[in-house]
N, C-alpha and C positions, 0 to 999 in steps of 0.2 A: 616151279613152286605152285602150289596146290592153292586155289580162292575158297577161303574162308564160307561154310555154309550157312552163318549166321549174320543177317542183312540187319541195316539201321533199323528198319522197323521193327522187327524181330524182337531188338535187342530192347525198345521202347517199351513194346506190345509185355515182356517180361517183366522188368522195370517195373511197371505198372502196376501187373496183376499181385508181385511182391509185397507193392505199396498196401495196396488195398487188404491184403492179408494183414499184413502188419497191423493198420489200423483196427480192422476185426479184431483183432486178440487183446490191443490196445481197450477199447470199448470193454470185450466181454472184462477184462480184466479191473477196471475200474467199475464193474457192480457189481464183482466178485468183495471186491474193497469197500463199497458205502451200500449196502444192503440196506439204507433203510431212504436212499434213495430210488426208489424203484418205479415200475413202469402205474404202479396204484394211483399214483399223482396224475397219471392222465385219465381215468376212469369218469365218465359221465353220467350222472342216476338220471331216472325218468320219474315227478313226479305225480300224486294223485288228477293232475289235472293235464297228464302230458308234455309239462314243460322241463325244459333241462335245467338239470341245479348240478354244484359240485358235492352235493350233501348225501350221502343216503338218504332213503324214505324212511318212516319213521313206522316199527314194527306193527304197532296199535292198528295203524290205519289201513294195513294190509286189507284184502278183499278177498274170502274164502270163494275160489272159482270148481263149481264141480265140472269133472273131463266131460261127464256124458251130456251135459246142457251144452259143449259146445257141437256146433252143427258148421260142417264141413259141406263145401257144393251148394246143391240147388237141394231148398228145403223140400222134406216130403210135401205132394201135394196131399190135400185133404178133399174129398171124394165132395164130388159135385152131385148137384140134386139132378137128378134126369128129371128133364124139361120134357112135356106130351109133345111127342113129334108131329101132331095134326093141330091146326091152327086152324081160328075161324078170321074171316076176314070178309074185305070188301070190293069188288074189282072196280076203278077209282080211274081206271081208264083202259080201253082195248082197241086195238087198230087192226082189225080183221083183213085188210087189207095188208099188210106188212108181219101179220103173224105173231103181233107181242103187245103186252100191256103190262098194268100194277096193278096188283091189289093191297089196299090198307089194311094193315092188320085192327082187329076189333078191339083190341084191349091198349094199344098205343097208338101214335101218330105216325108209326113205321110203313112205310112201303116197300114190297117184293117185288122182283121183276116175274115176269111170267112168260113164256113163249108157247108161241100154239103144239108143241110139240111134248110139253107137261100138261095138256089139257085133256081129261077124262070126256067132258060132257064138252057142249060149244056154249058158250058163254057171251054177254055181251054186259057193256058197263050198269054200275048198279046192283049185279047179280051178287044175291050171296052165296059167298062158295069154304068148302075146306080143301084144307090139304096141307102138303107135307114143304120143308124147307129143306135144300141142299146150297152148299156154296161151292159159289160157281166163279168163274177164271176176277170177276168185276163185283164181284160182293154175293147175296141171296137171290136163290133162285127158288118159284114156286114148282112144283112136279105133284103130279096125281091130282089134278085140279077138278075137284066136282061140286059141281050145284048143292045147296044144301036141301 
């Protein structure tokens, strides 16, 4: 006699998925019947101040939003003033010996670094000098450094 293909789990595993069907048509079935029980009952409004109510908003209070004022990403930038790229300043310390010093700038309390290898002229402290600003690996660096 021949063993049966269909094993106790099988026959559960079946059973089950039945059940569950069942139930499904059960459900759709009773909101086929009380339509005015429906899923509206669980609906949450957002009110003018962001908080949840069960109430709609109230039409008056709406807020006419135009599309093109809304701004998506990174705002446009608005065009920067080009700054003189020659700066007057002060050299505020130099160590001739080691190749590098500061100069104060003339119109703030800012200091630049300076290495003897941005220097035009040779320079030594006190000296008034111009020149240009790049930034460098540790902040401002002075380059094309001449005596005034």
């Amino acid at each position: 006699m021949a063993k049966s293909q269909q094993t106790y789990n099988k026959n559960e595993r079946e059973k089950l998925k039945q059940k569950r069907k069942e139930d499904k048509d059960k459900r759709k079935r009773e909101k086929k019947d009380n339509p005015e029980k429906t899923s509206y009952d669980m609906y949450a409004y957002v009110d003018e101040y962001g908080n949840l109510s069960s109430t709609p908003m109230d039409p008056s209070k709406k807020i006419k939003i135009n599309a093109e004022d809304i701004e998506l990403g990174v705002p446009k930038r608005e065009p920067e003033e080009k700054e003189d790229p020659i700066k007057k300043g002060k050299i505020s310390f130099f160590n001739t010996e080691k190749g590098y010093g500061f100069i104060k700038l003339e119109n703030s309390e800012d200091s630049v670094f300076v290495h003897v290898n941005g220097l035009i002229d040779s320079v030594k402290e006190n000296d008034k000098v111009v020149f240009e600003v790049e930034q460098g690996m540790k902040g401002l660096n002075a380059i094309n450094v001449k005596l005034q």
